[in-house]
C-alpha positions in Angstrom: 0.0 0.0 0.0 1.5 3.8 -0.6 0.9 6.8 1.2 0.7 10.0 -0.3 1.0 13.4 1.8 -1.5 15.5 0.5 -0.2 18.9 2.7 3.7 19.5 3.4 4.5 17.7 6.3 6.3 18.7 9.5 9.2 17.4 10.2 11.4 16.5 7.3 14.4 18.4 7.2 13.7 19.1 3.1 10.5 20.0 3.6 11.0 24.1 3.3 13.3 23.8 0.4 10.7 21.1 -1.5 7.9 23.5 -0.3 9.9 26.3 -1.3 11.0 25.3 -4.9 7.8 24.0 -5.7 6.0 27.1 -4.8 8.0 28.7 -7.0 7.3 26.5 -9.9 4.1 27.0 -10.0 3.7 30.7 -9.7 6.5 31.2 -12.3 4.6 32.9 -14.9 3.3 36.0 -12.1 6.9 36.3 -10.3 7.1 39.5 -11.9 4.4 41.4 -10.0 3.7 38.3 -7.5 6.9 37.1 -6.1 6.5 34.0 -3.5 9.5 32.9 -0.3 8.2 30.0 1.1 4.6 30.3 1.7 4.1 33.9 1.4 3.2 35.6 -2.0 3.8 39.6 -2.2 1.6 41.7 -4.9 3.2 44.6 -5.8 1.4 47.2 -8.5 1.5 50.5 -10.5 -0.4 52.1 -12.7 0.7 51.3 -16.6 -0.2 51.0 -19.9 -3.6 53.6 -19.1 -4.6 51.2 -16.0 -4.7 52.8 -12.7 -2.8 51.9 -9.6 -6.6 50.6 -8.2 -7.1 48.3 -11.1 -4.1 46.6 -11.8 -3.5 45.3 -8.7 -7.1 43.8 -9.1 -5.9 42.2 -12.1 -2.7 41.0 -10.8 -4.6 39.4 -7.9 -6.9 37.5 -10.4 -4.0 36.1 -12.4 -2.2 34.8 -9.0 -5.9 33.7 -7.6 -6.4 31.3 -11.2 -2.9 29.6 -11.0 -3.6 29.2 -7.2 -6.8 27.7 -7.7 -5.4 25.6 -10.8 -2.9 24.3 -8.8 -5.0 23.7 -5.0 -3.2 26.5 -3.2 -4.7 27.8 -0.5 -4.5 30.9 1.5 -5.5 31.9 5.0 -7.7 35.1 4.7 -6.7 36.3 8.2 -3.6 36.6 7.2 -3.8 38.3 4.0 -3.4 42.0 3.5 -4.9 43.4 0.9 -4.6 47.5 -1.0 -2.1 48.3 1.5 0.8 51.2 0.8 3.3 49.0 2.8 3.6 45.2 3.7 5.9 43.6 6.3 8.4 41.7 4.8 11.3 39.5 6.7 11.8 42.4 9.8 11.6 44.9 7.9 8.5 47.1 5.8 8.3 47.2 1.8 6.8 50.2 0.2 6.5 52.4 -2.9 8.9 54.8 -0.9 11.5 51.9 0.2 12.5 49.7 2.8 12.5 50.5 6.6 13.6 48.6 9.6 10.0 47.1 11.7 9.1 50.1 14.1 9.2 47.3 17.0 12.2 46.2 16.3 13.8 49.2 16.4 12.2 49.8 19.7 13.3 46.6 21.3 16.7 47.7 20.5 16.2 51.3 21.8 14.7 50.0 25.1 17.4 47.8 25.2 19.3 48.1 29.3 23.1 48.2 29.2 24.9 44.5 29.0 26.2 44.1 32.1 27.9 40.7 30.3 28.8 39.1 27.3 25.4 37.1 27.0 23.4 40.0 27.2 25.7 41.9 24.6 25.6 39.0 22.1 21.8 38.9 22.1 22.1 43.2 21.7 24.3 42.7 18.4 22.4 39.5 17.2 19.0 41.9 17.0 21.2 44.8 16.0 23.3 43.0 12.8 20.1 41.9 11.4 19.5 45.3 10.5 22.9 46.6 10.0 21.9 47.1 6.1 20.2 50.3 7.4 23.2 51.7 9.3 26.3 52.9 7.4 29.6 51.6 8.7 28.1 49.7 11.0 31.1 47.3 11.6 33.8 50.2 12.7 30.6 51.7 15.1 30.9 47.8 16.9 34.0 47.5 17.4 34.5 48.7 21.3 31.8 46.4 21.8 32.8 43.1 19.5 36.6 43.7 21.4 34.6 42.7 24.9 33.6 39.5 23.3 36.9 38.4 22.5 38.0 35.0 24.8 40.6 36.7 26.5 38.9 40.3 27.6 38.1 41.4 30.5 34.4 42.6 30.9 35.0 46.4 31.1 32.8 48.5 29.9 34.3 51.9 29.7 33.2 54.9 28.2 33.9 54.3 24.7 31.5 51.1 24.5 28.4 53.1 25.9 29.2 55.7 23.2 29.4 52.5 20.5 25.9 51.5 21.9 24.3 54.6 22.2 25.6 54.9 18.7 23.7 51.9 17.4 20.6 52.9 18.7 20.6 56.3 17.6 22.0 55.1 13.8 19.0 52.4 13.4 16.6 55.1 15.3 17.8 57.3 12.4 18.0 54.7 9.3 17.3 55.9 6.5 14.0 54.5 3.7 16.6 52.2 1.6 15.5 52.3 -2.3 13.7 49.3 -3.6 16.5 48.3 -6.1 15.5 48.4 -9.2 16.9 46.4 -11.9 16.6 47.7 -14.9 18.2 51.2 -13.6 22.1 51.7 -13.2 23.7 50.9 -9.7 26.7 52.8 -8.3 29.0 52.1 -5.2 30.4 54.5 -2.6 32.9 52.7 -1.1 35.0 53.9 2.6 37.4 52.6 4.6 38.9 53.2 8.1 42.4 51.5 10.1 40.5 49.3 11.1 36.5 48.7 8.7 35.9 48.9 5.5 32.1 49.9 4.1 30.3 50.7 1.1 26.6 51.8 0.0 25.0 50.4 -3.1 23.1 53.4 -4.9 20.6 54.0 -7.3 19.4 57.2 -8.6 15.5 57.3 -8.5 13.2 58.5 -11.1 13.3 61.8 -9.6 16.9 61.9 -10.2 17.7 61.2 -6.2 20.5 59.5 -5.4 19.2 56.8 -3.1 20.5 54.4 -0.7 19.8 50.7 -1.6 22.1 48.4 1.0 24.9 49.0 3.6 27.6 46.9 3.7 30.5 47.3 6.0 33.3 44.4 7.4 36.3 44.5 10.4 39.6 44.2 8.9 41.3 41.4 9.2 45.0 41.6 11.3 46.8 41.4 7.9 44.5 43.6 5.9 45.4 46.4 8.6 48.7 46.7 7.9 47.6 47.5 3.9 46.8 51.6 3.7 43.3 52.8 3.7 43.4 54.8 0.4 
């Protein structure tokens, strides 16, 4: 006798990337305007070609509603979202304007109490790297405060790692909307460097003609890589 699942079980350690790829498959022909990770889809709309921005997301959501159907997808309606400006995506908010950190994240990490040990300050950077896209040079702002996790160190928490974490509050309080990259526009890089980090920030001018951040990236230097010069 054989046993067919007929819903992705729990369990099996293939079961997101089987879910995942096969998800995909299916929706191929809408991943334009209807892109799907795992098992959430995300709609995104504008007005072209004389339609406005009401009616073609109504007809992008009956395209994605046939092939769902076709195939026996099926979607929770408490938890869809439907004619909003912005979505939550992964931690963070997608709109027409950009990308932005999740408001309650960047509270959690505001709120956050001084480490008063290394556990507690690993859980502060875990919350805070996740974001670090929004924050430019993110990895030379750390550093007082990765130099306390080190084997050997002491804890001492002296001036210069309060102003480090006040400093990561306030740049993630400040972040700025990233650009939605788009990839039929050019891309440009502005690239720093430090004694001791080395950043950059992927651009993109907008169709106003704004230069727009898209993604921070910043690294520590290695111990050979310091002795090379910065410029």
């Amino acid at each position: 006798m054989l046993w067919e699942w007929l819903v992705m079980p729990q369990g099996l350690k293939n079961a997101p990337a089987t879910f995942n790829r096969c998800v995909t498959h299916l929706l191929r022909s809408v991943r334009d305007f209807a892109p799907s990770y795992f098992n959430d889809v995300f709609i995104h709309s504008r007005a072209v070609d004389g339609k406005s921005d009401v009616e073609m997301p109504k007809e992008h959501l009956r395209k994605l509603f046939a092939l769902m159907c076709k195939h026996k997808l099926y979607a929770n309606l408490k938890k869809c979202i439907f004619g909003a400006c912005e979505i939550p995506v992964l931690g963070c908010l997608v709109g027409k304007n950009g990308v932005r950190p999740d408001p309650g994240k960047v509270r959690v990490i505001n709120e956050w109490p001084t480490p008063s040990n290394g556990k507690e300050l690993r859980q502060f950077l875990g919350l805070a790297t996740y974001l670090c896209k929004y924050v430019s040079d993110f990895a030379g702002m750390i550093r007082p405060l990765l130099h306390l996790l080190k084997n050997a160190a002491a804890w001492d928490w002296t001036a210069e790692c309060q102003q480090a974490f006040d400093a990561v509050k306030q740049g993630l309080t400040e972040a700025p909307i990233l650009a939605v990259a788009d990839q039929d526009r050019p891309f440009h890089v502005v690239c720093d460097a430090s004694d001791f980090a080395i950043g950059c920030a992927l651009m993109q001018h907008d169709h106003e003609g704004r230069d727009r951040v898209v993604y921070y990236q910043s690294r520590q230097l290695k111990p050979a890589e310091r002795n090379y010069p910065s410029t």
